[in-house]
BAGULO-329385 format. One record per residue (C-alpha): residue number from 1; x, y, z; residue in three letters; chain. Coordinates in steps of 0.02 Angstrom, whole numbers, always signed. Layout:
<rs>
R   resi     east    north       up   resn   chain
R    NUM        X        Y        Z    ALA       A
...
</rs>
This chain:
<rs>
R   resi     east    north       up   resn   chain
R      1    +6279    +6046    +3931    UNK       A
R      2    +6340    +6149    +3777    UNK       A
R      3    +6446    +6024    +3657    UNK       A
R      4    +6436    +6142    +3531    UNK       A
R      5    +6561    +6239    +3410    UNK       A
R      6    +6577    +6417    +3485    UNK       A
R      7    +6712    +6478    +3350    UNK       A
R      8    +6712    +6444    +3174    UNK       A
R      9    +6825    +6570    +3153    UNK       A
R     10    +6996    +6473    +3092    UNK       A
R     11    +7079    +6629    +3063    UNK       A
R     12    +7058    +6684    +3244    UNK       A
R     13    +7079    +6512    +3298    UNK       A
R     14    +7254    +6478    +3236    UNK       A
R     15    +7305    +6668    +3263    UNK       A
R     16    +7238    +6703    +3427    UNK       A
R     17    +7290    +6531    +3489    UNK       A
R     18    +7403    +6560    +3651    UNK       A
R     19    +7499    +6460    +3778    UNK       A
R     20    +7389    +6478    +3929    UNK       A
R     21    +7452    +6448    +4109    UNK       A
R     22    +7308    +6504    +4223    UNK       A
R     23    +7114    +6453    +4207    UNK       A
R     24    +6959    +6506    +4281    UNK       A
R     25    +6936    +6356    +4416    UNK       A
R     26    +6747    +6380    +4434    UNK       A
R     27    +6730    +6314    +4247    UNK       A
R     28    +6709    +6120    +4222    UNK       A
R     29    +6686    +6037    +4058    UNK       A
R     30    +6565    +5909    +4054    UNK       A
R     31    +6622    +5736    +3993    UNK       A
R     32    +6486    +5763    +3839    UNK       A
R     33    +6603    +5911    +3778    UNK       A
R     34    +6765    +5833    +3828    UNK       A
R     35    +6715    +5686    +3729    UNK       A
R     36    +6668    +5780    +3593    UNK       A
R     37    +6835    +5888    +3587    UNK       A
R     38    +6926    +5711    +3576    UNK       A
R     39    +6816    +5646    +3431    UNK       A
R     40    +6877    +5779    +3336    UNK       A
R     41    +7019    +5780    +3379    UNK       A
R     42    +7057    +5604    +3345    UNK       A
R     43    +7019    +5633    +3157    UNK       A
R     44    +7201    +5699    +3132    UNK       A
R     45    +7295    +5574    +2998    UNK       A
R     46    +7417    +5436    +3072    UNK       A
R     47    +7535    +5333    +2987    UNK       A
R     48    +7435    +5192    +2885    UNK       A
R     49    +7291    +5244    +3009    UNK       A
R     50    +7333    +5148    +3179    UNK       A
R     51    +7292    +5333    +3276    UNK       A
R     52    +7423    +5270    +3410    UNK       A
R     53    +7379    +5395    +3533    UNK       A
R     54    +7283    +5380    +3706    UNK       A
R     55    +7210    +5524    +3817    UNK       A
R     56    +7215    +5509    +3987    UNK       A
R     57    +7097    +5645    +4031    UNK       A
R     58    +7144    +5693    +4222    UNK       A
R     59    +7005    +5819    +4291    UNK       A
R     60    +6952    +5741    +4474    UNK       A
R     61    +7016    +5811    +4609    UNK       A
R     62    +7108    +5653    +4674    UNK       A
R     63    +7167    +5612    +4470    UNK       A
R     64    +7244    +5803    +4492    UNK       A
R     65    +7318    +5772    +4665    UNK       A
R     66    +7416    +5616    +4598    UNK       A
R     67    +7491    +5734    +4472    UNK       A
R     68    +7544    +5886    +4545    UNK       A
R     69    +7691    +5818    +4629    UNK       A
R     70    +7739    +5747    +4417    UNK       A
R     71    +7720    +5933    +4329    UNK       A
R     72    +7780    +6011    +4492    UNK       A
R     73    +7861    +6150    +4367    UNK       A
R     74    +7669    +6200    +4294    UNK       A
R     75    +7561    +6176    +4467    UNK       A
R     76    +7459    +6319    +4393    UNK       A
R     77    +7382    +6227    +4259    UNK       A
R     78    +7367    +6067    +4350    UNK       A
R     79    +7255    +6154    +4509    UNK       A
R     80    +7167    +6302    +4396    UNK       A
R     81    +7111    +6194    +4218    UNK       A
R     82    +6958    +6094    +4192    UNK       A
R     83    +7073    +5960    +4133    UNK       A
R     84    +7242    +5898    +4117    UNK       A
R     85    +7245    +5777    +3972    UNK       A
R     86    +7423    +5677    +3955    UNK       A
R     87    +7444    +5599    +3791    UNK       A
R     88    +7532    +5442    +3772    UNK       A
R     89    +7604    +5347    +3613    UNK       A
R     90    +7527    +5162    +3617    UNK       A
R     91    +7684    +5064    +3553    UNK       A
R     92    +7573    +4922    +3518    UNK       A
R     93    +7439    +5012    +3407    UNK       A
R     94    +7455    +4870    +3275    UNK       A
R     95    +7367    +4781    +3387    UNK       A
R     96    +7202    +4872    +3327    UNK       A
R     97    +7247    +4860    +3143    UNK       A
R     98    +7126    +4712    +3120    UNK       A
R     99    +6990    +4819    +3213    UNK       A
R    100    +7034    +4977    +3115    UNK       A
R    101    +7016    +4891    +2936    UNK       A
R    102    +6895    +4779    +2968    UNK       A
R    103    +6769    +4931    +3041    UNK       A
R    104    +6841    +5012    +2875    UNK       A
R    105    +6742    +4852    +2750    UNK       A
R    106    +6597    +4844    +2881    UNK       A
R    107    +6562    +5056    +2880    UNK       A
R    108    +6585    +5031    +2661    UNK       A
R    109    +6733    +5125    +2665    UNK       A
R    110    +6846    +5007    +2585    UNK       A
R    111    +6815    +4833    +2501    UNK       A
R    112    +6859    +4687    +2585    UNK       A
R    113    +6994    +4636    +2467    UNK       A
R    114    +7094    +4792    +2468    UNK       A
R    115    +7071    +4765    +2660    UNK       A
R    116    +7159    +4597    +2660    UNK       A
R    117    +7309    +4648    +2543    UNK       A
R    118    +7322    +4806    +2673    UNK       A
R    119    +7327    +4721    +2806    UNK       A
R    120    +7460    +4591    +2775    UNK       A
R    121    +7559    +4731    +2675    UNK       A
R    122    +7555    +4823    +2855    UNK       A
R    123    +7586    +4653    +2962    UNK       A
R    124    +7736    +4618    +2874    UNK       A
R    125    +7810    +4795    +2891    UNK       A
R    126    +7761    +4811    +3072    UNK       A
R    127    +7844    +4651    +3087    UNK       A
R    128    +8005    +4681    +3029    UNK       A
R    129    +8000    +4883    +3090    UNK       A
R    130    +8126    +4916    +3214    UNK       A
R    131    +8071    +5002    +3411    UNK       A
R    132    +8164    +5157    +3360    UNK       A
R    133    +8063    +5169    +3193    UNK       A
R    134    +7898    +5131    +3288    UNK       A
R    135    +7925    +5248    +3429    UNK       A
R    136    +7983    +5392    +3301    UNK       A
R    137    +7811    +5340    +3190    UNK       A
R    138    +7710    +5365    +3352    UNK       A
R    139    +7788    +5526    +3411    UNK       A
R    140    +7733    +5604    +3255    UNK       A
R    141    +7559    +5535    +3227    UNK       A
R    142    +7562    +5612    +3420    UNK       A
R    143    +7608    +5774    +3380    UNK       A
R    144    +7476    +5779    +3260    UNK       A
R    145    +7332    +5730    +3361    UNK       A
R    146    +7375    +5867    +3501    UNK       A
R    147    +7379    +6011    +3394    UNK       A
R    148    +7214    +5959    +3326    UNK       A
R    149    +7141    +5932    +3498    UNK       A
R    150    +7225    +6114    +3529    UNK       A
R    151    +7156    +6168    +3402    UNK       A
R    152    +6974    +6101    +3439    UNK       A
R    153    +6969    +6156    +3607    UNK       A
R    154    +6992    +6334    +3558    UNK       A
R    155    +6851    +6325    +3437    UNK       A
R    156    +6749    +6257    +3588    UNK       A
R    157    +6818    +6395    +3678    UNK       A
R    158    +6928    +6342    +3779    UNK       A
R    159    +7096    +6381    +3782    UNK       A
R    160    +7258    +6262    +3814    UNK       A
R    161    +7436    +6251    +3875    UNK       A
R    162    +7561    +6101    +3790    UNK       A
R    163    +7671    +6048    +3916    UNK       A
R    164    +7847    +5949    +3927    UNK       A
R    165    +7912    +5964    +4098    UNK       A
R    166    +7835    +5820    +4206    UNK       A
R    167    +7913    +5670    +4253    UNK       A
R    168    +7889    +5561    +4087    UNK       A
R    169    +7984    +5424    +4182    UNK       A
R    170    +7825    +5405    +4315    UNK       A
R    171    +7671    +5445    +4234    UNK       A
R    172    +7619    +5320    +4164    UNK       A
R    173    +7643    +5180    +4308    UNK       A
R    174    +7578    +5317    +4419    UNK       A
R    175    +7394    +5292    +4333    UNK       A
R    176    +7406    +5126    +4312    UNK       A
R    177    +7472    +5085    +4131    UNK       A
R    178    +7616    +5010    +4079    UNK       A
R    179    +7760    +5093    +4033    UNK       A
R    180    +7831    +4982    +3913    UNK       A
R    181    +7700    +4996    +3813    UNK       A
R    182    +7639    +5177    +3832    UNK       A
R    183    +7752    +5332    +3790    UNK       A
R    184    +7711    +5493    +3855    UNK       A
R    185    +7714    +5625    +3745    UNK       A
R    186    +7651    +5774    +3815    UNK       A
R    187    +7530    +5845    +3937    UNK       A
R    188    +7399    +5966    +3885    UNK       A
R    189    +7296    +6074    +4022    UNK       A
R    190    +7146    +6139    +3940    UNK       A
R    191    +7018    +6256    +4018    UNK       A
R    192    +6921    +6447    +4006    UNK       A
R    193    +7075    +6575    +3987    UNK       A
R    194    +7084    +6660    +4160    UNK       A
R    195    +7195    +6788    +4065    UNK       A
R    196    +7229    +6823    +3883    UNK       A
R    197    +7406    +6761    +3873    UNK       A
R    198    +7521    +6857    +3751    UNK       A
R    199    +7591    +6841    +3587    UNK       A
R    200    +7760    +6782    +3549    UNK       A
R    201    +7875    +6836    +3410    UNK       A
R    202    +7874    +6692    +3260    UNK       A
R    203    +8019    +6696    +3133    UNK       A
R    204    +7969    +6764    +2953    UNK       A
R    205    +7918    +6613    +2832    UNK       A
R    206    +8090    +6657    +2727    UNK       A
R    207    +8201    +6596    +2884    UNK       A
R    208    +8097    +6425    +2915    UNK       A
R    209    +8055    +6399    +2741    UNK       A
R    210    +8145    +6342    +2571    UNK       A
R    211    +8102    +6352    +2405    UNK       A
R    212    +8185    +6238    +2270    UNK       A
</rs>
């Protein structure tokens, strides 16, 4: 199966990125590819590097069944796309700081030192951080990683769809994690563009941007 980059394009990429509802249903992507999207993907910066997110990558007929009746507002995407992949927010992502840091000394990335005073620098503050702190950190480290993986599956060329309205509330016990420890952030529906979409009108960088 093809894995590779079809668009290296970033001009087109970013510009020519749309919202798309409805896919071509005949095309699949391999787990290789999907994999691969996710790597990349998963490069995007976090906060001191704990990448807090998680994929849930739903693209079986029986994964999609379970949630159509959660995104009953966007059925299109769920039955048309190769995928529906709902990102969550791990609230406990410190808990792979120690695997993180330590791959970090092993791979010669950093020394072993600067390690150890990172590490308790980061236990301490995780320690005393506050859930609304944490779950603000994660949301944005979130964001991050899901316009990246938007952004990689258009270079792959495949096209995508963020999505909000599904119940959040259910998801996550629905496929079996827990939901005190997971936060879902957003669902993403990714698949070959049965249609081109259209463009929407952005406001001019003088009305979103200051200079000081």
């Amino acid at each position: 199966m093809n894995t590779s980059v079809l668009n290296n394009d970033f001009q087109e990429i970013v510009t020519g990125r749309r919202s798309i509802k409805r896919y071509d249903p005949t095309v699949k992507i391999s787990r290789e590819e999907m994999t691969e999207i996710l790597r990349k993907a998963n490069m995007a910066p976090s906060s001191v590097n704990l990448q807090p997110w998680r994929f849930l990558v739903i693209d079986s007929p029986e994964g999609k069944a379970k949630l159509a009746p959660l995104a009953r507002f966007n059925q299109t995407q769920v039955e048309t796309s190769s995928a529906v992949i709902a990102v969550f927010g791990d609230l406990d992502s410190f808990a792979y700081a120690e695997e993180i840091y330590g791959k970090a000394v092993e791979l010669g990335y950093m020394p072993a030192d600067v390690k150890e005073r990172l590490m308790e620098s980061i236990t301490q503050y995780y320690a005393n951080m506050t859930p609304e702190v944490n779950l603000q950190t994660v949301l944005i480290d979130c964001g991050l990683v899901s316009m990246q993986l938007m952004l990689v599956a258009r270079a792959h060329g495949y096209d995508t769809n963020p999505i909000g309205g599904y119940e959040k509330d259910k998801i996550a016990e629905a496929f079996g994690l827990d939901p005190k420890r997971y936060f879902p952030v957003m669902l993403i529906s990714i698949g070959k563009a049965a249609d081109s979409g259209h463009p929407s009108y952005r406001l001019p960088v003088d009305k979103v941007a200051t200079w000081k």
